[in-house]
KEMAR-75020 format. One line per 5 residues: their letters; for each residue x, y, z of C-alpha. Coordinates in steps of 0.2 Angstrom, whole numbers, plus 2048, in hexadecimal, padded with zeros to 3 digits. Layout:
N
A> X/Y/Z; ...
% end
This chain:
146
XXXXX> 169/31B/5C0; 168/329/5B1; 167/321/5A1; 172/32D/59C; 17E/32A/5A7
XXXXX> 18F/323/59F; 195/312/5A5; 1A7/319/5AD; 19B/328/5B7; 190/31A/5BE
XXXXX> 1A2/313/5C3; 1A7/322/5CA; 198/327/5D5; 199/316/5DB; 1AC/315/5E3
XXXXX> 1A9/327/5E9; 198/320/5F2; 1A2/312/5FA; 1B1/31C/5FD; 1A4/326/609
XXXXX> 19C/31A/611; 1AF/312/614; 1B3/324/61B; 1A5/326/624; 1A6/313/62F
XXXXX> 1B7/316/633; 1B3/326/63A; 1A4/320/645; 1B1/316/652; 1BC/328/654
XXXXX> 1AE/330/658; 1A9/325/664; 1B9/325/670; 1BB/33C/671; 1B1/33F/67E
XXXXX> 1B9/331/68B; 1CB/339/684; 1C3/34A/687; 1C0/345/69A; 1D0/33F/69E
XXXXX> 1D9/34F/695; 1CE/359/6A1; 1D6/352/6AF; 1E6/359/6AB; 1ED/36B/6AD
XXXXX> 1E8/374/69D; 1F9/377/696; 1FD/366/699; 1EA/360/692; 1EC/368/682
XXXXX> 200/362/67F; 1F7/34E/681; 1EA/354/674; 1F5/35B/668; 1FF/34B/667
XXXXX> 1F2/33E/668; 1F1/335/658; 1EB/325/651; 1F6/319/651; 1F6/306/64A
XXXXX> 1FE/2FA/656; 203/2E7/64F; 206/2DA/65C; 209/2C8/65A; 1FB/2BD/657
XXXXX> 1F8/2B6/669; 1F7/2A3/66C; 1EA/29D/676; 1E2/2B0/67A; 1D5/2B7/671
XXXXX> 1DD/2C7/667; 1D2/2D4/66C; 1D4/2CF/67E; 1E6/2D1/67E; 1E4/2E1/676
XXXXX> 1DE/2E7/683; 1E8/2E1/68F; 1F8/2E7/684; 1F1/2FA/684; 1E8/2F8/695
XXXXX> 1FB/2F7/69C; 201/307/695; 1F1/311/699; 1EE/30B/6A8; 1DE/301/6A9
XXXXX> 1D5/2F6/69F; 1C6/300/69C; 1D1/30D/696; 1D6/301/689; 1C6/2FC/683
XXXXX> 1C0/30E/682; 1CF/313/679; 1D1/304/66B; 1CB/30C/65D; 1CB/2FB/652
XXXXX> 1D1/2E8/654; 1D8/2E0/645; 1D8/2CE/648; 1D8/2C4/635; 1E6/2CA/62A
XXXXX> 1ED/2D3/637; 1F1/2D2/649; 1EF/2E4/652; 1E3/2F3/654; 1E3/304/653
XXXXX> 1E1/313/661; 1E5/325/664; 1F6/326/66E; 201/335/672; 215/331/66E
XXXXX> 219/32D/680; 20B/31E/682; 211/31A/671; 223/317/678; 21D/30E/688
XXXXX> 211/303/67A; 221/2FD/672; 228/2F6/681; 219/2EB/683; 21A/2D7/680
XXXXX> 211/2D4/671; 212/2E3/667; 21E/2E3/658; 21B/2F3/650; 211/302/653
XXXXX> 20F/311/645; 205/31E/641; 1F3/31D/638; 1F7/325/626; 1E8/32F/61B
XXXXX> 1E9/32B/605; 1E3/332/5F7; 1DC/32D/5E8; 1E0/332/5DA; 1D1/32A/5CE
XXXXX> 1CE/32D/5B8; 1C5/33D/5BE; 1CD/34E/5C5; 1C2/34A/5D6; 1CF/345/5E6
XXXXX> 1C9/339/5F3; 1D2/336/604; 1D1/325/60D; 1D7/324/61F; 1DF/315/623
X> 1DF/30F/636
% end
């Protein structure tokens, strides 16, 4: 650190280095399902291809805490039911929240959302939302919340 360096700019460049790295984990598990959603939009017409892409988002889905199951299981069971297979499931689940929360998070168009509300289990299901920060200093910083 610069000796120079003010207290409340130390400060600063430190929530901006953990609001990266923040940024930067959460966006190592979207990466990592694109290219299995890829194949399966290359299995459908074009026109009908790049409608699905379009309205894919991510989505946070809360279920009920299951009894006797292990959460991330049921999960997958819950999601596997709207796309089909298991596997499916699994490739989509972008995360699993499993302690203050009971739910997960994947990219979903509007009409699996709909058939993911009719599932046993699930309670809610809404959008993954983007902040920003406003800090003491005239920098912004975003944080994506899924």
């Amino acid at each position: 650190m610069n000796a120079s360096a003010s207290p409340s700019s130390s400060r600063f460049l430190l929530f901006v280095s953990f609001v990266v790295v923040v940024v930067l984990f959460l966006a190592l598990p979207v990466t990592s399902i694109s290219a299995p959603m890829a194949d399966e939009h290359a299995k459908l017409p074009p026109e009908e291809a790049e409608a699905e892409v379009e309205e894919a988002k991510v989505q946070i889905v809360y279920v009920d805490r299951p009894e006797g199951a292990d959460p991330e299981e049921f999960h997958i069971r819950t999601l596997g039911a709207v796309l089909g297979s298991e596997e499916a499931a699994k490739e989509a689940v972008i995360y699993h929240y499993t302690h203050a929360a009971s739910g997960f998070s994947a990219k979903l168009t509007p009409k699996q959302v709909e058939e993911l509300q009719k599932q046993a289990g699930v309670l809610q299901v809404v959008p993954s939302r983007t902040y920003q920060l406003h800090g003491p200093s005239t920098a912004t910083h975003r944080i994506s919340i899924i």
